[in-house]
N, CA and C atoms as a LAMMPS dump frame, in Angstrom:
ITEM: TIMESTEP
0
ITEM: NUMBER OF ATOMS
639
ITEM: BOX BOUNDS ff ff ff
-5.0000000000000000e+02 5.0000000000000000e+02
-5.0000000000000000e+02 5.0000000000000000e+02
-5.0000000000000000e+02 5.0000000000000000e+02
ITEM: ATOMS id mol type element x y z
1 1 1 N -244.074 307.911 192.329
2 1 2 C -243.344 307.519 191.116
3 1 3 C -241.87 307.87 191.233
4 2 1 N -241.545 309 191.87
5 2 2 C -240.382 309.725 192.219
6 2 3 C -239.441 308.289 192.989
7 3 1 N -240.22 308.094 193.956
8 3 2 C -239.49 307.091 195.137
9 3 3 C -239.543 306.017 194.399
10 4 1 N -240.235 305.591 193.402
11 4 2 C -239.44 304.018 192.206
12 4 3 C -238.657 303.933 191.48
13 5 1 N -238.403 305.058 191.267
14 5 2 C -237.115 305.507 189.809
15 5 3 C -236.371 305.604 190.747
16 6 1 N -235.723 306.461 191.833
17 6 2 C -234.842 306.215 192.867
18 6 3 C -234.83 304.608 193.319
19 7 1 N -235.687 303.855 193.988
20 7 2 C -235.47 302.642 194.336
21 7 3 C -234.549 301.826 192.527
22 8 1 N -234.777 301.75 191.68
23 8 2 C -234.605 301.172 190.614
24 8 3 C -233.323 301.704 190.301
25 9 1 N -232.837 303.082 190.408
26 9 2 C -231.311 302.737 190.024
27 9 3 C -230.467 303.034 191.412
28 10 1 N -230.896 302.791 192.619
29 10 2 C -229.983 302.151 193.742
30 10 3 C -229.736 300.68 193.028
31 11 1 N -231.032 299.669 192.817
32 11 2 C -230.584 298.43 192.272
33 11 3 C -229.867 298.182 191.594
34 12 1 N -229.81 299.199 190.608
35 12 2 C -228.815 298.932 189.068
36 12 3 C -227.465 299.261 189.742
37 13 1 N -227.51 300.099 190.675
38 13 2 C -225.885 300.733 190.508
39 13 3 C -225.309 299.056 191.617
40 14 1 N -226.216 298.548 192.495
41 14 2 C -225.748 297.607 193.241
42 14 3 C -224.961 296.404 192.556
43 15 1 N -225.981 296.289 191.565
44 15 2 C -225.715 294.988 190.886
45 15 3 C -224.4 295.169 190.227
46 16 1 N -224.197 296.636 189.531
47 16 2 C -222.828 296.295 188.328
48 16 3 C -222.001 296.716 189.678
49 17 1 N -222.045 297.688 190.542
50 17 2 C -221.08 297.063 191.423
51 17 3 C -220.053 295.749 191.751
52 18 1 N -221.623 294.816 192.304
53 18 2 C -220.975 293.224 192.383
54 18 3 C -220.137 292.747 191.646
55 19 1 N -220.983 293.05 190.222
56 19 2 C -220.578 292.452 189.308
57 19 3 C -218.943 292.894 188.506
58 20 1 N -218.542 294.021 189.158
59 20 2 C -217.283 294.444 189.025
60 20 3 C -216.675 294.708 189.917
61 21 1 N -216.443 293.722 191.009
62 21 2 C -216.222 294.314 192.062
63 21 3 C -214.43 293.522 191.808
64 22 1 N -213.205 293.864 192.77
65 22 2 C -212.275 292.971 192.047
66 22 3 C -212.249 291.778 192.68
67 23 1 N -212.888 291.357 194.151
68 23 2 C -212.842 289.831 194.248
69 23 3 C -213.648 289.216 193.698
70 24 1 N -214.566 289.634 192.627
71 24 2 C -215.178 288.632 191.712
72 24 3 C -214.159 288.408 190.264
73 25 1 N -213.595 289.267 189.966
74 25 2 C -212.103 289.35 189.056
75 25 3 C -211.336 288.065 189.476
76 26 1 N -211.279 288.253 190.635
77 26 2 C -209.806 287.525 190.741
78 26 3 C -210.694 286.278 191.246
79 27 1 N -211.528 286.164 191.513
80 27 2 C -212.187 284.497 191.635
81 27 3 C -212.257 283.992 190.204
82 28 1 N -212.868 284.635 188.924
83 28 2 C -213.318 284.198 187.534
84 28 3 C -211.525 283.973 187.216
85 29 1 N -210.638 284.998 187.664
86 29 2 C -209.118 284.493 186.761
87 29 3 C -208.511 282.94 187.921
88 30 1 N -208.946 283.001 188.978
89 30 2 C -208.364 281.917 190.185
90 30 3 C -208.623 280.451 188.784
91 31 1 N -210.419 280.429 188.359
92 31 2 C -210.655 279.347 187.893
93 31 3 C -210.155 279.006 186.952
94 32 1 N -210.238 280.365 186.027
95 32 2 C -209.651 279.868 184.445
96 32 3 C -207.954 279.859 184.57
97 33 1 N -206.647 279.882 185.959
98 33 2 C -205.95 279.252 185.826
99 33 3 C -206.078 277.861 186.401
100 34 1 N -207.088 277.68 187.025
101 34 2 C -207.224 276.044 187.424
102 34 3 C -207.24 275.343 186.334
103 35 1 N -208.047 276.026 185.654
104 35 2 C -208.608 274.397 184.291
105 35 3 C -207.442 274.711 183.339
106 36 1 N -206.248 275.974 183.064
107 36 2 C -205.645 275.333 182.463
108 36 3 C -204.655 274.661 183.185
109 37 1 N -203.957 274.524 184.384
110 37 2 C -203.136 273.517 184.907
111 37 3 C -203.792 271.83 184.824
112 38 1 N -204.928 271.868 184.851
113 38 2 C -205.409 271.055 185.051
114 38 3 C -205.294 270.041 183.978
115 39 1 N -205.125 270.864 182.813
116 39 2 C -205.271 270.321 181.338
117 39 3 C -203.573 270.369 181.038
118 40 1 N -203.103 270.894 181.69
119 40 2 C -201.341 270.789 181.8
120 40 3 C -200.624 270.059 182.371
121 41 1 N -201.284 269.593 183.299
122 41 2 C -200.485 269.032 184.54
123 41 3 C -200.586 267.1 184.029
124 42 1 N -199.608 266.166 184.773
125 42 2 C -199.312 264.764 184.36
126 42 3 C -200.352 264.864 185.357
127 43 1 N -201.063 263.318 184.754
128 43 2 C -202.278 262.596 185.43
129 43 3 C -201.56 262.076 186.591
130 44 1 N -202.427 261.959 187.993
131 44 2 C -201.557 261.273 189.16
132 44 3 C -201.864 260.048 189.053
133 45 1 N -200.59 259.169 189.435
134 45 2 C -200.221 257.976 189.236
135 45 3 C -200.107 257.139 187.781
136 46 1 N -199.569 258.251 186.995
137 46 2 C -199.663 257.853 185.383
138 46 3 C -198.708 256.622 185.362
139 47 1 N -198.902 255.6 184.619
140 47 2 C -197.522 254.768 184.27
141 47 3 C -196.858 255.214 183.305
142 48 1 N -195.379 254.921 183.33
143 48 2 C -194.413 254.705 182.594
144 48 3 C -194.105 253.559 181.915
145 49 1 N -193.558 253.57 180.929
146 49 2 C -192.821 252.099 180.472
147 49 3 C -191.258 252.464 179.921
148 50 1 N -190.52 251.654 180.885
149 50 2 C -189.503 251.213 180.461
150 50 3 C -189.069 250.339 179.371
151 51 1 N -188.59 250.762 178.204
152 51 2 C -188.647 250.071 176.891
153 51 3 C -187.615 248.938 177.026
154 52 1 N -187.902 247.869 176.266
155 52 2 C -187.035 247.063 176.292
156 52 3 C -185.728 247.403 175.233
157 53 1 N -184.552 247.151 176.213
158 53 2 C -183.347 247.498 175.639
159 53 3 C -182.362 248.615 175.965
160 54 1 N -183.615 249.295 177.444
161 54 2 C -182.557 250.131 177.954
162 54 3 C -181.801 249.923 178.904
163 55 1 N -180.488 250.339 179.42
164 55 2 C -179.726 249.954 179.801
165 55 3 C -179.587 250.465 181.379
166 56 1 N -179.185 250.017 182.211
167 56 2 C -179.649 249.555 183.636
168 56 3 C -177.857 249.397 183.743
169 57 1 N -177.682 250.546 184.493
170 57 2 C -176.125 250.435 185.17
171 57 3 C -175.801 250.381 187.03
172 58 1 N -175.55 249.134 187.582
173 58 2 C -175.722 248.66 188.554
174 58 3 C -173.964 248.175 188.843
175 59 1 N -174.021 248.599 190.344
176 59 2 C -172.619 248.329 191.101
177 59 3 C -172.949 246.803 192.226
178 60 1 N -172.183 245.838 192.202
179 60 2 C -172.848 245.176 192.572
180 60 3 C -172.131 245.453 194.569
181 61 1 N -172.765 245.235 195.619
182 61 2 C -172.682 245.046 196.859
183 61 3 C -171.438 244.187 197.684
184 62 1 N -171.359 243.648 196.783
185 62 2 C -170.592 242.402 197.265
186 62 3 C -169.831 241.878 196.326
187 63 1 N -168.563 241.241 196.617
188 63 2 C -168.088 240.286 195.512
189 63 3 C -168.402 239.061 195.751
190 64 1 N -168.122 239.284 194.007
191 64 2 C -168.88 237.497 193.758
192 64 3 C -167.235 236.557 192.857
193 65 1 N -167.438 235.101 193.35
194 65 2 C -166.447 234.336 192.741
195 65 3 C -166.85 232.959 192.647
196 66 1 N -165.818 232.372 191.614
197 66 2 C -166.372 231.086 191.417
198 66 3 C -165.836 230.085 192.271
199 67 1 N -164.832 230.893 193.62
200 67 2 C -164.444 229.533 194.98
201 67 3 C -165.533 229.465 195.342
202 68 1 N -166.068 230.863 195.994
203 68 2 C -167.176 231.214 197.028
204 68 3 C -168.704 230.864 196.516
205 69 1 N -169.149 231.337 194.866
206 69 2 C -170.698 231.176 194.696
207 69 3 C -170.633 230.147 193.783
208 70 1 N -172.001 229.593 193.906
209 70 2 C -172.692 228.725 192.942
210 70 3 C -173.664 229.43 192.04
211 71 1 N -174.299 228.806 191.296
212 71 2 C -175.173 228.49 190.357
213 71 3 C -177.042 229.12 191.467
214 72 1 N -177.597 229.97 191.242
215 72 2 C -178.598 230.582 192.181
216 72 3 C -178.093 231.096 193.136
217 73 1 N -176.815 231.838 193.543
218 73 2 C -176.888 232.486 194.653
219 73 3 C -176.856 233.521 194.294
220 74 1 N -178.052 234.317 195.008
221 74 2 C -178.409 235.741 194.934
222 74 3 C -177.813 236.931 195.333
223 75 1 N -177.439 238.263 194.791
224 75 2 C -177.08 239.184 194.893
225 75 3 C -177.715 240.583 195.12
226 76 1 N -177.061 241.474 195.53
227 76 2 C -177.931 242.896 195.961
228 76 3 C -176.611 243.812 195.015
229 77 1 N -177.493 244.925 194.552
230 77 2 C -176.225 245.626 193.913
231 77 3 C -177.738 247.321 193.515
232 78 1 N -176.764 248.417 193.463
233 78 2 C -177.117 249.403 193.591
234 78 3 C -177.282 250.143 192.096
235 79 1 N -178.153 250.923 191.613
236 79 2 C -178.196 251.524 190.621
237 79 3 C -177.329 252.975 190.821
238 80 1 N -176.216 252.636 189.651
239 80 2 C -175.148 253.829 189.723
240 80 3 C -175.946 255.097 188.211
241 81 1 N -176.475 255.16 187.514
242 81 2 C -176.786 256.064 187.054
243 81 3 C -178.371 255.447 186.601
244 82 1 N -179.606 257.077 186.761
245 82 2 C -180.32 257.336 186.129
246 82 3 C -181.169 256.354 185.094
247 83 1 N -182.191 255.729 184.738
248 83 2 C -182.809 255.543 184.073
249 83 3 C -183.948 256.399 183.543
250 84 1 N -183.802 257.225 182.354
251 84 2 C -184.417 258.199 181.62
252 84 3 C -185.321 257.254 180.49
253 85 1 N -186.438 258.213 180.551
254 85 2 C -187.416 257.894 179.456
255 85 3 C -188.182 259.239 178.689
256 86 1 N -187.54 259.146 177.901
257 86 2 C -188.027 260.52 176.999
258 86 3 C -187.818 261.754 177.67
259 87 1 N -186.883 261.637 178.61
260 87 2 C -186.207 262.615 178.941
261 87 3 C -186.487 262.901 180.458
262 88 1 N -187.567 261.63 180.929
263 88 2 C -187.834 262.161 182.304
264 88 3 C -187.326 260.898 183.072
265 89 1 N -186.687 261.561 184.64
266 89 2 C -186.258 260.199 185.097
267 89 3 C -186.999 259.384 185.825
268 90 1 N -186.927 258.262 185.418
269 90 2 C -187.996 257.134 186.115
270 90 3 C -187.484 256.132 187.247
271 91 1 N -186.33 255.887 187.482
272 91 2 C -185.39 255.324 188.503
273 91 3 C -184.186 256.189 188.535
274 92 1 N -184.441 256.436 189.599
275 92 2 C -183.175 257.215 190.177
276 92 3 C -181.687 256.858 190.893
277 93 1 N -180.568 257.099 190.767
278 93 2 C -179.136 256.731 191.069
279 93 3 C -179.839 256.364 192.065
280 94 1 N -179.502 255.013 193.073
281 94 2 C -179.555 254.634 194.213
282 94 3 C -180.536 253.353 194.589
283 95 1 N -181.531 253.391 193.163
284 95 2 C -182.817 252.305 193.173
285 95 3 C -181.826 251.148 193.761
286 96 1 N -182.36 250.16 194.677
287 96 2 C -182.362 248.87 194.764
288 96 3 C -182.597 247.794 193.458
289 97 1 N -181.733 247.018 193.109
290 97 2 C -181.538 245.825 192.502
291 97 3 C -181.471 245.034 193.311
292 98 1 N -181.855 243.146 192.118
293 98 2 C -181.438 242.061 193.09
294 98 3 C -181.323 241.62 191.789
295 99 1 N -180.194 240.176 192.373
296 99 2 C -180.252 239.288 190.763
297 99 3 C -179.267 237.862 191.252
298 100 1 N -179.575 237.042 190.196
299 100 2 C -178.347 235.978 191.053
300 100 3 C -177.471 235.297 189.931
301 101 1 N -176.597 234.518 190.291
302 101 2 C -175.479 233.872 189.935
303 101 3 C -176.416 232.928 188.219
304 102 1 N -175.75 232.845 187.521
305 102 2 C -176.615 232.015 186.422
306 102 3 C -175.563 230.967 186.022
307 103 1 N -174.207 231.39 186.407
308 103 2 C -173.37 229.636 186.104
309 103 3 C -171.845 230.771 186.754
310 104 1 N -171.625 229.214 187.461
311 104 2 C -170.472 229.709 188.353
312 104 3 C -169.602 228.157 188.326
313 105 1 N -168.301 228.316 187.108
314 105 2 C -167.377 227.112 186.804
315 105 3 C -165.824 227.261 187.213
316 106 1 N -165.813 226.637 187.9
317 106 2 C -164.523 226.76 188.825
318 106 3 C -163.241 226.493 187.312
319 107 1 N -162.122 226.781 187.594
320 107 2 C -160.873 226.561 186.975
321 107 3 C -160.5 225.04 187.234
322 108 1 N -160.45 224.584 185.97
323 108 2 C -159.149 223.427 186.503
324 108 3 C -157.95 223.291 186.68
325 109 1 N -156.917 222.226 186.911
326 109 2 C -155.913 222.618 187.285
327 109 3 C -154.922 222.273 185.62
328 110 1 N -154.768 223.103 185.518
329 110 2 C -153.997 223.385 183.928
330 110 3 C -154.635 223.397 182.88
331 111 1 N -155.656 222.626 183.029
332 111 2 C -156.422 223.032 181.844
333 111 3 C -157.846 223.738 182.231
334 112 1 N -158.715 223.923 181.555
335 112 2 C -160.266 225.183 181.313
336 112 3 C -159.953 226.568 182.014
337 113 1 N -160.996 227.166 181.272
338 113 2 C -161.25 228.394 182.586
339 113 3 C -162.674 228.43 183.326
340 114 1 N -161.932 229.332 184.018
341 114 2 C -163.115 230.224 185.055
342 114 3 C -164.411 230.92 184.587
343 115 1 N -165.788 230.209 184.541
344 115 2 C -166.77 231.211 183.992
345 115 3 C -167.412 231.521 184.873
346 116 1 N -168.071 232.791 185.257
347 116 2 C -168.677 233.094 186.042
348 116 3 C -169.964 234.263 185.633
349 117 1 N -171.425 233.832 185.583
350 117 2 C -172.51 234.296 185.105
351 117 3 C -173.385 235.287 185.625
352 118 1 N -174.219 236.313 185.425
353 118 2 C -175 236.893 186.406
354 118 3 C -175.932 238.095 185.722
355 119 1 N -177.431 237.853 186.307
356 119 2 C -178.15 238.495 185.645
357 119 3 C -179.312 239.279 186.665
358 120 1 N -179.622 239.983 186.401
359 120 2 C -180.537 241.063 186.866
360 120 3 C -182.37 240.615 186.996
361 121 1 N -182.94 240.347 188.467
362 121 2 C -184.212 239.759 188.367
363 121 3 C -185.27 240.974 188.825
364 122 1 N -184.477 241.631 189.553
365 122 2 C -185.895 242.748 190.084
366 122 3 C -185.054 244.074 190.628
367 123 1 N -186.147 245.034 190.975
368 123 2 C -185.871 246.399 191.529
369 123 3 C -187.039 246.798 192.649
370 124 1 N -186.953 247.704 193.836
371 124 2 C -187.553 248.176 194.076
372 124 3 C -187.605 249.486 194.052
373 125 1 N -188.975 250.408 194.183
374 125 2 C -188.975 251.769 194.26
375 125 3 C -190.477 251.881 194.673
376 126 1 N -190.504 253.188 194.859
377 126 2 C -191.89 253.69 195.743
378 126 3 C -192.624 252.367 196.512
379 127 1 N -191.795 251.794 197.518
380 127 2 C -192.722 250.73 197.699
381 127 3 C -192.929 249.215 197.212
382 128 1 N -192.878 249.458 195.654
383 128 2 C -192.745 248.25 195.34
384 128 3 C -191.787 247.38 194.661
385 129 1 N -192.11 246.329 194.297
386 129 2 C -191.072 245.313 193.902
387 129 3 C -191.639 245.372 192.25
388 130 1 N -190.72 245.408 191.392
389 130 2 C -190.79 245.014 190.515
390 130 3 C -189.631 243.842 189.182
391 131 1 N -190.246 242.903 189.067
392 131 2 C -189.605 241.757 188.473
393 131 3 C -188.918 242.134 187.038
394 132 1 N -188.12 241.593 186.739
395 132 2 C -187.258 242.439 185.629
396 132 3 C -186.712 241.305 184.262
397 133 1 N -186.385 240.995 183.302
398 133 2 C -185.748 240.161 182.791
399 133 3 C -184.555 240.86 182.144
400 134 1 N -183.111 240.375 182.651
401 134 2 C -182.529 241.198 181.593
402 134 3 C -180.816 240.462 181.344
403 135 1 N -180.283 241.082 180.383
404 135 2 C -179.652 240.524 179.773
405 135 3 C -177.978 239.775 180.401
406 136 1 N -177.629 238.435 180.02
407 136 2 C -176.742 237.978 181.138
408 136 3 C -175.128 238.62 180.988
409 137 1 N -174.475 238.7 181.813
410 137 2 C -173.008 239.468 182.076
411 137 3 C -172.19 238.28 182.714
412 138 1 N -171.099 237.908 181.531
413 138 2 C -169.976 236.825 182.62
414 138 3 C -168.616 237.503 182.574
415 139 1 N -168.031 237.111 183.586
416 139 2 C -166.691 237.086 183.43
417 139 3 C -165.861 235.688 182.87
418 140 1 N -164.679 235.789 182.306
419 140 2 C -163.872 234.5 182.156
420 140 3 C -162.462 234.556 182.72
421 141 1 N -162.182 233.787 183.618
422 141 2 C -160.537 233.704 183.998
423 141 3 C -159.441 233.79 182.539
424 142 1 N -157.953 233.925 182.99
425 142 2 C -157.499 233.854 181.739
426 142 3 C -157.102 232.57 181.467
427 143 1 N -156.346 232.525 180.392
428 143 2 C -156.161 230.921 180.074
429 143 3 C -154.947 230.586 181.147
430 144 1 N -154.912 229.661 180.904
431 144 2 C -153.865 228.664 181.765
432 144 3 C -152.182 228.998 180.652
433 145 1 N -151.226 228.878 180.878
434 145 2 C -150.174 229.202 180.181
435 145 3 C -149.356 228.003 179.844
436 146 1 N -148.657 227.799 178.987
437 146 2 C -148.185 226.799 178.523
438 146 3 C -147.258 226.252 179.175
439 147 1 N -146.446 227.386 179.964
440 147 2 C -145.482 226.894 180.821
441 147 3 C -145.725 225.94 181.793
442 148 1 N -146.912 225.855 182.574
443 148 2 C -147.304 225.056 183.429
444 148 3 C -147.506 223.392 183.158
445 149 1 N -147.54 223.159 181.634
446 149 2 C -147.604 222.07 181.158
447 149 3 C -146.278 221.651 180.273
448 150 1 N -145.724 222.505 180.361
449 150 2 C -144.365 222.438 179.914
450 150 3 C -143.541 222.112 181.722
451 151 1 N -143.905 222.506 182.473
452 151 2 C -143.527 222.042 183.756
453 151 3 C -143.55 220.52 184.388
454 152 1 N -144.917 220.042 183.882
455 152 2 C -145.054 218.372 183.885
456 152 3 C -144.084 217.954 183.263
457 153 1 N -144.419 218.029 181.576
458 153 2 C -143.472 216.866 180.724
459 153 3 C -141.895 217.178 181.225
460 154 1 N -141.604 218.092 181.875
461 154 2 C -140.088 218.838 182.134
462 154 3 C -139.637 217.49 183.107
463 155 1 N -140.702 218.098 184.047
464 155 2 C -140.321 217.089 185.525
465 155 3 C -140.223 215.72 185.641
466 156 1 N -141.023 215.708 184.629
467 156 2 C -141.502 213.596 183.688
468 156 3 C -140.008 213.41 183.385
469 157 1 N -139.037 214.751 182.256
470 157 2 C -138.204 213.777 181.373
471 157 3 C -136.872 213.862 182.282
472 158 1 N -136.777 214.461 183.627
473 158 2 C -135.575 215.156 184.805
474 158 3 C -135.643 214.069 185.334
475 159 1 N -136.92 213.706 185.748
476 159 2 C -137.176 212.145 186.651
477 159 3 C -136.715 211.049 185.846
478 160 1 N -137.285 211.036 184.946
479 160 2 C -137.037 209.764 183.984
480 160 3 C -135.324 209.497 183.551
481 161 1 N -134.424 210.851 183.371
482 161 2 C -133.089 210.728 183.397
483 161 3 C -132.333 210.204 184.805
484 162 1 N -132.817 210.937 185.706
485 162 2 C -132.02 210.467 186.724
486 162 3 C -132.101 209.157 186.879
487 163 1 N -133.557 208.591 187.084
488 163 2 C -134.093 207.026 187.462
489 163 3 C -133.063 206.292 186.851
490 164 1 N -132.841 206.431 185.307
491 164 2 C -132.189 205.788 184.392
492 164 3 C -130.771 205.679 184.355
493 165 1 N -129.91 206.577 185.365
494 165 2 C -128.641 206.549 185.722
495 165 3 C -128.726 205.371 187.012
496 166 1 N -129.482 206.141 187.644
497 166 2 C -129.307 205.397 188.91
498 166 3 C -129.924 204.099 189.391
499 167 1 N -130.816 203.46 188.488
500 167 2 C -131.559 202 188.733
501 167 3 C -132.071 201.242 187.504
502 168 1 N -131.345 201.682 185.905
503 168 2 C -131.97 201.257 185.118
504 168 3 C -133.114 201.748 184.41
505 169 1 N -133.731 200.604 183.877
506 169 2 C -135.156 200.781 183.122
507 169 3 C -136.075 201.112 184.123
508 170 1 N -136.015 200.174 185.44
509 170 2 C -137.074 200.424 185.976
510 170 3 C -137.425 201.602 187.086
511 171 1 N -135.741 201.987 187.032
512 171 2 C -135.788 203.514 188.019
513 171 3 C -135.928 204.374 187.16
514 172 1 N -136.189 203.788 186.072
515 172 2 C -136.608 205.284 185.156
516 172 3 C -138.191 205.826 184.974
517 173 1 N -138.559 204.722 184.968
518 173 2 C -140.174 204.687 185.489
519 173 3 C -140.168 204.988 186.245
520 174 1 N -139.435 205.064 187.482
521 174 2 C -140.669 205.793 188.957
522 174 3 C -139.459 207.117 188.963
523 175 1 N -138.562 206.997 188.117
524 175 2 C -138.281 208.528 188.231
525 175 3 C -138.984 209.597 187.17
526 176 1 N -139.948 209.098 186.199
527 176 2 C -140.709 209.528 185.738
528 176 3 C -141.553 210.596 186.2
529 177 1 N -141.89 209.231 186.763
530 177 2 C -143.932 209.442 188.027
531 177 3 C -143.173 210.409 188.771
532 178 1 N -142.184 209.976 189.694
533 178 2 C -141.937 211.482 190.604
534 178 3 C -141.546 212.457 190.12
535 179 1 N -141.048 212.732 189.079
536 179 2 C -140.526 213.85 188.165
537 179 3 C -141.725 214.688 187.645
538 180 1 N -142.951 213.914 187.422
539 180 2 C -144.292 214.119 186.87
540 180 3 C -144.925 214.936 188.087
541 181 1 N -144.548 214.114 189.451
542 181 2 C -145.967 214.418 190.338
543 181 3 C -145.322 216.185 190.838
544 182 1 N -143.902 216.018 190.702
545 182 2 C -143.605 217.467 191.163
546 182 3 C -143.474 218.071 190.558
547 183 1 N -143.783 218.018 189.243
548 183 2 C -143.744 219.149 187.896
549 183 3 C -145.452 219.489 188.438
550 184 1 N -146.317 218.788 188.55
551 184 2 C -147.815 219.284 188.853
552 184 3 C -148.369 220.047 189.767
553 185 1 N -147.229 219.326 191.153
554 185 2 C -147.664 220.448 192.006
555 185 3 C -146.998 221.548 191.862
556 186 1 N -146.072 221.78 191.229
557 186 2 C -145.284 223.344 191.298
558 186 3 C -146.927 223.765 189.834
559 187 1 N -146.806 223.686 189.148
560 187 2 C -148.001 224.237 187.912
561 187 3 C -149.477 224.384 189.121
562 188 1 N -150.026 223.621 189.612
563 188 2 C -150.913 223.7 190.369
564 188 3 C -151.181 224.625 191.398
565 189 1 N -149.763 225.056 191.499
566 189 2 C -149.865 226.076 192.732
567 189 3 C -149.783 227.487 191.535
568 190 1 N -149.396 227.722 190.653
569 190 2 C -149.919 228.889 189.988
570 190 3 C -150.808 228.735 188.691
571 191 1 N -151.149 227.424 188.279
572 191 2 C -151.864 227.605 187.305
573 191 3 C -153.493 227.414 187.236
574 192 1 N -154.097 227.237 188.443
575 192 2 C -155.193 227.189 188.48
576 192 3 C -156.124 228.898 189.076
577 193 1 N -156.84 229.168 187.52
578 193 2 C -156.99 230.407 187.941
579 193 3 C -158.915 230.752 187.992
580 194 1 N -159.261 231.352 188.652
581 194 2 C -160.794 231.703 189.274
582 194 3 C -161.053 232.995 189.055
583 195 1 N -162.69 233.228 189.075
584 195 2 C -163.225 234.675 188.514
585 195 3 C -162.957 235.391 189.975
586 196 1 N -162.763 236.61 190.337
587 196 2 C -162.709 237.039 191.249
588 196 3 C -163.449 238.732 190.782
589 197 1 N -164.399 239.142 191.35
590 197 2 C -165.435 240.05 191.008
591 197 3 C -165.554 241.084 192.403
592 198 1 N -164.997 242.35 192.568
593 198 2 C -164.637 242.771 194.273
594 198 3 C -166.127 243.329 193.997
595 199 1 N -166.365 243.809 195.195
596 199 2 C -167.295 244.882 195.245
597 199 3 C -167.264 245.995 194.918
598 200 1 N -168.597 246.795 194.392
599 200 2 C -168.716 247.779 194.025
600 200 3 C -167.981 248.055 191.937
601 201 1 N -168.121 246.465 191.911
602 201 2 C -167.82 246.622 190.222
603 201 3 C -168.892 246.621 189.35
604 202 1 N -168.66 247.792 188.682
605 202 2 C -169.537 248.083 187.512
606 202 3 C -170.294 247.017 186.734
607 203 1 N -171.883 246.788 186.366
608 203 2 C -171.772 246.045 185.772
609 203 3 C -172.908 247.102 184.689
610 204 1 N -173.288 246.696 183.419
611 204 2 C -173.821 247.2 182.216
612 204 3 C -175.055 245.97 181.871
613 205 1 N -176.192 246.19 182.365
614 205 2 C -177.076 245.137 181.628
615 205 3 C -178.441 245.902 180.653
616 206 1 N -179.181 245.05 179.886
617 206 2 C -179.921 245.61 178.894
618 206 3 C -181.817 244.981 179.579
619 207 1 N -182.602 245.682 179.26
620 207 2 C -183.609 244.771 179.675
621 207 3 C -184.089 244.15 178.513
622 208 1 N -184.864 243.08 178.494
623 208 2 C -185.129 241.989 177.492
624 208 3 C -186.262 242.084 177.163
625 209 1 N -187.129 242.877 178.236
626 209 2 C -188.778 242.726 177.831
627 209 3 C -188.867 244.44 178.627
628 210 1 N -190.214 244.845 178.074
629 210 2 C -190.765 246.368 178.95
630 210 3 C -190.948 245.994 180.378
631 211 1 N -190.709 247.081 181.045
632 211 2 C -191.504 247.238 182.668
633 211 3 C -192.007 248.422 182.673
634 212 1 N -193.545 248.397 183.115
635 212 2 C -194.166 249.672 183.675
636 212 3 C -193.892 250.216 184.873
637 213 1 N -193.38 250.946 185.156
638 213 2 C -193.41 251.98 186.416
639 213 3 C -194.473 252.756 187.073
């Protein structure tokens, strides 16, 4: 009976041993900080959404003009600041853009201006491409100046005097026309004016619809 009561609390003292031993401590605290990170931590591969209306600040690669582009020619241009969403960033300074020309109207010569159009179609990041809709950005040449058309009728009424000394009625007519044609080309050579867009110019666009990230 002696040797069972001895066998029986060797057992007992074994067990609360184990059971307090400190690498069973620090295994029971290992778990209960797992499950709370676990319950803390962002789900992997969560989406984002980019709300419509935030603003997307892009430098464009290249210049663009209305000698050189048309109407669809495509562009590459760089994201110069941050796109934040509730405070976390979701595109970072440097994302890839693409986008192209949406109306490209040359200057005439003394009269219209220069319009030149352009809008934002996609981005890439981690891999992928994503399609974008967003809001359009033009430039406009300035106007044409009055002087330049004050240069025609000038050259019309210089021609038309001289003609009229020197051949009559009817040298007054073609001193008109030549008085005319060189009042146009002097205006022509400064009054026809075009969008000119260098590289690396700022542009400010809005998006029109959400994108998930």
């Amino acid at each position: 009976m002696r040797a069972a009561l001895s066998s029986s609390i060797v057992y007992m003292a074994v067990a609360v041993a184990a059971c307090g031993s400190p690498s069973s401590r620090n295994d029971a605290a290992t778990e209960a900080a797992n499950a709370t990170d676990a319950r803390s931590a962002k789900p992997v591969g969560r989406e984002v959404e980019v709300p419509s209306g935030a603003i997307v600040a892009v430098r464009l690669d290249r210049a663009l003009s209305t000698v050189r582009n048309r109407a669809g020619d495509t562009f590459e241009a760089t994201l110069d600041e941050p796109v934040l969403v509730d405070g976390e960033e979701v595109l970072t300074r440097g994302t890839r853009f693409s986008g192209h020309v949406t109306t490209s109207e040359a200057s005439g010569r003394l009269k219209g201006r220069a319009v030149l159009g352009i809008t934002l179609d996609g981005f890439d990041t981690n891999g992928r491409h994503y399609p974008i809709r967003t809001s359009l950005t033009s430039k406009t040449s300035e106007a044409h100046k009055k002087r330049n058309i004050e240069l025609i009728g000038g050259g019309a009424g210089v021609g038309a005097l001289i003609g009229g000394l020197t051949g009559g009625g009817k040298g007054a007519g073609i001193g008109a026309a030549v008085g005319a044609g060189a009042g146009t080309g002097v205006a022509a050579a400064t009054g026809k004016k075009e969008v000119e867009i260098p590289a690396e110019t700022l542009f400010r666009f809005s998006l029109k619809s959400p994108v998930k990230i």
